[in-house]
C-alpha positions in Angstrom: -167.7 52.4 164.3 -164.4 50.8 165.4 -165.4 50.6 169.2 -168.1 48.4 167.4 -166.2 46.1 165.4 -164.4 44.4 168.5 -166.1 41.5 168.6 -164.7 41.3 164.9 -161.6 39.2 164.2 -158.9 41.9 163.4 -157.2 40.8 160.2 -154.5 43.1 158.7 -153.8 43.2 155.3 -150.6 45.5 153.5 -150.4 46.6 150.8 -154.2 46.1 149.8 -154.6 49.0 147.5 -152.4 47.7 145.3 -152.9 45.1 142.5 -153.2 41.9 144.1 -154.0 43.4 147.5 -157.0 44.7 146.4 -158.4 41.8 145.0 -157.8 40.2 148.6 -158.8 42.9 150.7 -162.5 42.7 148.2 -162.6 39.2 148.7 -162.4 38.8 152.3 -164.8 42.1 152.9 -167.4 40.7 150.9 -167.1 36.9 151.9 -166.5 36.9 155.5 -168.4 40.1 157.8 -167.2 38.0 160.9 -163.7 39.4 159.8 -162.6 43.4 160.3 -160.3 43.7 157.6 -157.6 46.6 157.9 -156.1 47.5 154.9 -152.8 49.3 155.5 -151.0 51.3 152.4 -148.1 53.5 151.6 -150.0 54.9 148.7 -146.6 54.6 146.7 -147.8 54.6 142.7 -148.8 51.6 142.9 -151.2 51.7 145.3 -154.6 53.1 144.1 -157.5 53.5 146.1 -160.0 53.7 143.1 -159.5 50.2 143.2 -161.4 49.6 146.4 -164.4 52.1 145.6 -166.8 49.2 146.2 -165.9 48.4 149.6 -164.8 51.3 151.3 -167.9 52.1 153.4 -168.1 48.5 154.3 -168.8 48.3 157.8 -166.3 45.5 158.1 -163.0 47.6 156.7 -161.0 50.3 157.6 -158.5 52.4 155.6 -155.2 53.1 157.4 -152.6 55.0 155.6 -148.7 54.3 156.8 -145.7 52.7 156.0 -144.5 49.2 156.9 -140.7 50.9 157.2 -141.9 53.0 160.1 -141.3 50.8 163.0 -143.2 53.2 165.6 -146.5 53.7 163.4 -146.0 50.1 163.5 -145.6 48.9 166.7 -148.9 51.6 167.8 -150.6 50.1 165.2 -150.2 46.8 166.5 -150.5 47.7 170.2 -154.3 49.4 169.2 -155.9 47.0 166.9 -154.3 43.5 168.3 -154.5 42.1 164.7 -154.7 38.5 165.2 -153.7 37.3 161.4 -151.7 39.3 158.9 -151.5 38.6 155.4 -148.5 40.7 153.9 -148.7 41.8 150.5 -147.1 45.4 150.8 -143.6 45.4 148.7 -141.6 46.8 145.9 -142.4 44.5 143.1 -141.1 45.8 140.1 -137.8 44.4 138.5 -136.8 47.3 136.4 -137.1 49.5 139.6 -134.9 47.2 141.7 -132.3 47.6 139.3 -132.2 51.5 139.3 -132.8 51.8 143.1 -132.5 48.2 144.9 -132.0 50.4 148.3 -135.6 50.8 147.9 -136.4 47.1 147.7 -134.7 46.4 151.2 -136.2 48.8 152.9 -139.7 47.7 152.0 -139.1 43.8 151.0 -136.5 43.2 153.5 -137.0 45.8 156.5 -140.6 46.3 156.3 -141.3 42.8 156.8 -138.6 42.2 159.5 -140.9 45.2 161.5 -144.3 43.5 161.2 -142.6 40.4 162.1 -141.4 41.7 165.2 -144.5 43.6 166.1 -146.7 40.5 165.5 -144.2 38.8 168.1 -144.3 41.3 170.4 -147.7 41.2 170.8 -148.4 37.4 171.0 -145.2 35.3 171.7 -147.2 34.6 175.0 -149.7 32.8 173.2 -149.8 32.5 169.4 -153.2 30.4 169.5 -155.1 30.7 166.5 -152.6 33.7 165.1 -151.1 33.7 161.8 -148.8 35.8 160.0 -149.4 34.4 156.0 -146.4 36.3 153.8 -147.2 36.6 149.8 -143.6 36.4 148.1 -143.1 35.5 143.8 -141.8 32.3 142.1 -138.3 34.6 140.9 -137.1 34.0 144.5 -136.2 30.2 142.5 -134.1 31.8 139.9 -134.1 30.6 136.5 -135.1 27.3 134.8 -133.8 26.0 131.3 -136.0 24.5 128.8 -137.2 21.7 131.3 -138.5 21.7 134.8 -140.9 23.4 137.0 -140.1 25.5 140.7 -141.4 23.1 143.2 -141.8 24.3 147.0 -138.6 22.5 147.9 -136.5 24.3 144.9 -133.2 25.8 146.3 -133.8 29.8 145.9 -131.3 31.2 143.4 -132.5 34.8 142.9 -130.6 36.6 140.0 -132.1 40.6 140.5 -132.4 43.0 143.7 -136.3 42.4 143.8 -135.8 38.7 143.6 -133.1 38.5 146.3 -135.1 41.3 148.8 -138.2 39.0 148.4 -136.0 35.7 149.4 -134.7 37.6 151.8 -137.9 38.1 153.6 -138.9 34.7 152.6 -135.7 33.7 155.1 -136.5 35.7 157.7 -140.2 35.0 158.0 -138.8 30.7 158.0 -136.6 31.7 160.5 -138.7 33.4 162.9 -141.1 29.9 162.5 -137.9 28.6 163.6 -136.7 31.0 166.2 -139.6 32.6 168.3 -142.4 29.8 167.2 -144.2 32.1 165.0 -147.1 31.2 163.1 -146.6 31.2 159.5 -147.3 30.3 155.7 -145.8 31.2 152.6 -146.7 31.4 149.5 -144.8 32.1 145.8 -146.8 32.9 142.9 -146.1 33.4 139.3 -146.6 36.3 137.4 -150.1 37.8 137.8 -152.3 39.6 135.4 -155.9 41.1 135.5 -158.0 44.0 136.4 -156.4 47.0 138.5 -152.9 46.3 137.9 -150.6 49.3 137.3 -149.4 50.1 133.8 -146.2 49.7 134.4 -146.6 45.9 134.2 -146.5 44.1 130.7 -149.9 43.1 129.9 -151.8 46.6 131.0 -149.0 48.6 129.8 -149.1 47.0 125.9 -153.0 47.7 126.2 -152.7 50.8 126.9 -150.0 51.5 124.0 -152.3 49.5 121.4 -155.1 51.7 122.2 -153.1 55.3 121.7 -150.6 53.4 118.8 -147.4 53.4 120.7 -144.4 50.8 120.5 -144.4 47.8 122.2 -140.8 47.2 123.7 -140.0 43.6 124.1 -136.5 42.8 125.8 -134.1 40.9 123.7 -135.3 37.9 121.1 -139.3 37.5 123.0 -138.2 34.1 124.4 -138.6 34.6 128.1 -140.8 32.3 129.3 -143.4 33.2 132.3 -146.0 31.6 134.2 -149.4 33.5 134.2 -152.1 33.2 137.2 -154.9 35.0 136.8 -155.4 37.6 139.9 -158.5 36.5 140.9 -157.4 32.9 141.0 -154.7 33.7 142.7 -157.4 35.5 145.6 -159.0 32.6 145.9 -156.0 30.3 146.6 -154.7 33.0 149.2 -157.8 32.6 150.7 -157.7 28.8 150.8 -154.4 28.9 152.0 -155.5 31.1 154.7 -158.0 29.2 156.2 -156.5 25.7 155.5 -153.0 25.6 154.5 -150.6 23.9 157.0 -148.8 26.2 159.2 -145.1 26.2 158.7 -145.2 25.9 155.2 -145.0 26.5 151.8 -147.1 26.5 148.8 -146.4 27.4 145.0 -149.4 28.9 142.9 -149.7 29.0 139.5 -151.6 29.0 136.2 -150.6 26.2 135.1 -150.0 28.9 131.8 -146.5 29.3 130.3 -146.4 31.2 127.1 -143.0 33.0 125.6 -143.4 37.0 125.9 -143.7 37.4 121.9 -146.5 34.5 121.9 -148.5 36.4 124.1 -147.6 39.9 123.1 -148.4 38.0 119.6 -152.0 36.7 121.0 -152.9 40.3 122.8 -152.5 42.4 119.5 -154.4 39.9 118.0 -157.1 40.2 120.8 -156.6 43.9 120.5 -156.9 44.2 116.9 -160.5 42.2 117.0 -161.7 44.4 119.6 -161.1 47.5 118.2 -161.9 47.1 115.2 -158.7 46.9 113.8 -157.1 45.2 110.8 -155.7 41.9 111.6 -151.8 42.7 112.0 -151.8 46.2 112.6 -150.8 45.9 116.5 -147.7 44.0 116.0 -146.4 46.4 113.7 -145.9 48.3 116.8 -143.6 45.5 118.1 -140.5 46.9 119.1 -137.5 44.8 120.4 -135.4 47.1 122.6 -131.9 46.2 124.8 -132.2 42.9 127.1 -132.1 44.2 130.9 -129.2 42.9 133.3 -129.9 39.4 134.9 -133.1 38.8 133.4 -134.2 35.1 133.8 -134.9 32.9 130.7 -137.8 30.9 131.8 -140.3 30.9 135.2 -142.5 27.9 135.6 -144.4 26.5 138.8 -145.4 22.9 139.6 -149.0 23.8 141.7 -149.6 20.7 142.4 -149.1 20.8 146.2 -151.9 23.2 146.6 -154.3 21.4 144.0 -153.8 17.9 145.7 -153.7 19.7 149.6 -156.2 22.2 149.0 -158.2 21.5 146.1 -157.1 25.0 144.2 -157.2 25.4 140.3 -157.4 27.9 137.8 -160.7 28.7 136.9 -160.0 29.8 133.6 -157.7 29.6 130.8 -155.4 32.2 129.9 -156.7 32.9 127.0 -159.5 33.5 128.6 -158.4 35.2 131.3 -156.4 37.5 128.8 -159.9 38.4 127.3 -161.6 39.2 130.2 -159.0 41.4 131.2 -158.9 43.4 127.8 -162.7 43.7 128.4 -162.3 45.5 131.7 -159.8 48.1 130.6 -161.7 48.9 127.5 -164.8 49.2 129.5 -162.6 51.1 132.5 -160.9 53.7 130.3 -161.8 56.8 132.7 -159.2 54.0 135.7 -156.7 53.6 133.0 -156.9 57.7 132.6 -156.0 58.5 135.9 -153.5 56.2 136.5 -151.3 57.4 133.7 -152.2 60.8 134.4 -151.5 60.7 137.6 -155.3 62.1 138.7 -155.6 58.2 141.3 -153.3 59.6 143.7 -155.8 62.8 144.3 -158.4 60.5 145.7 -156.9 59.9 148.8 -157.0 63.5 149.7 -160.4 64.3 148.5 -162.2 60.3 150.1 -160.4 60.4 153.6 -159.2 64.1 154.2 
């Protein structure tokens, strides 16, 4: 079948079996068939095939299994498949990990994307005519804002935890090889994402899952952090636009336009919670449970998207309230996904789809 794709346009995506990836990798399968899209995973925890079941006998995708942090699979990789645009999502994105093991996040953040930068360099510093290499890095890159104020693309980064400073360290070095070797690139920083397929580790599927079996809720410190939420699909669709029609050489911020304090929404999903199960009104936040703040945690995250509204024409499609209820919806109605993740059973399927 490869032999047959070559008159395809080779696109490599990482980390697309993960959260966001794999809302990319599904979009560009299904929307563009003039595209081979290569989805390249680590199959760390995070990354769950079962999230691609839909697409994976596509006749415009391929499954490759490796690690961005081995620079010889790499460089092969890049030397048989001539990917002509990359759109980097593989990293370490969780900042509770980064704390306990922030060796981990500059191997993958920081190393990882030093090696597809150089391999994408290798192969077409002679002529980087219609090439692109589009990096995906996170609005904590900015630090942390007071009450006021919003991250705008020109906010001076101020990163306060390992994740955050791998991730603007890879921001740097993608600018600077722009800069350096005329390399083709965008950015982009998004806010915090929720939505279908994302790993229970992260707030919003990891307080469903506890409603449903009746386990405590632990919210760091008072519940005043204050995050921006973007909605994964949205955040698909802007990647998408920013692919085809964002300005090379720069930057764009993407985000819900959605601030809420963590106890407001943790407030708001028990509530949510409560109706759909049948519950009395109340009885999820009794399992509230406010446990020791974590080391450098940032008071407030907010992004000023207007650059890619007014530029691109991008904007949430829905609210986060309802964006909050359709995801509720698709891990009620997914429980046998939600299983096997926090059993453990996802990470068989590799082994039993592509052995």
């Amino acid at each position: 079948m490869l032999e047959n794709m070559s008159h395809k346009t080779p696109i490599l995506i990482t980390g697309g079996a993960g959260f966001i990836g794999s809302h990319v990798v599904r979009l560009f399968v299904n929307s563009y068939p003039e595209y081979h899209i290569y989805n390249l995973d680590a199959l760390t925890y995070a990354g769950n095939l079962e999230n691609l079941i839909d697409v994976e006998n596509a006749a415009n995708y391929t499954f490759i299994k490796g690690d961005i942090t081995n620079e010889s699979f790499i460089n092969n990789l890049f030397e048989k498949y001539k990917f002509q645009k990359v759109i980097h999502l593989a990293a370490e994105s969780h900042v509770d990990r980064s704390i306990e093991d922030p060796l981990a996040f500059v191997r993958t953040n920081v190393i990882g994307t030093m090696i597809l930068l150089n391999a994408f360099n290798r192969l077409w510093s002679s002529n980087f005519n219609n090439k692109l290499f589009y990096h995906v890095s996170t609005d904590e890159v900015y630090g942390t804002l007071g009450e006021d104020g919003l991250f705008t693309e020109t906010t001076a980064y101020d990163p306060n935890s390992p994740y955050s400073a791998s991730k603007a360290s890879s921001d740097h070095f993608v600018r600077a090889y722009g800069e350096t070797y005329g390399l083709p690139y965008v950015i982009t920083n998004c806010s915090n994402n929720y939505g279908q397929n994302q790993f229970p580790e992260k707030l919003i599927p990891l307080f469903i899952n506890n409603i449903i079996n009746k386990k405590p809720l632990p919210v760091y410190g008072d519940g005043n952090y204050t995050r921006d939420w973007l909605y994964v699909k949205d955040h698909a669709k802007a990647i998408d636009l920013v692919f085809h029609n964002g300005k090379q050489g720069d930057t764009y911020n993407i985000g819900g336009f959605n601030e809420w304090k963590n106890i407001d929404l943790v407030k708001l999903l028990c509530k949510q919670m409560d109706f759909k199960l049948n519950r009395k009104v109340g009885d999820s936040e009794q399992l509230i449970t406010y446990v020791k703040d974590r080391p450098g945690h940032d008071l407030r995250y907010a992004i000023d998207a207007s650059k890619i509204k007014n530029e691109l024409g991008w904007k949430p499609s829905v609210t986060f309230e309802e964006g909050l209820d359709k995801t509720i919806d698709w891990y009620l109605n997914n429980k046998k996904w939600l299983n096997n993740v926090t059993s453990g059973l996802y990470q068989t399927y590799y082994q039993k789809q592509y052995s």
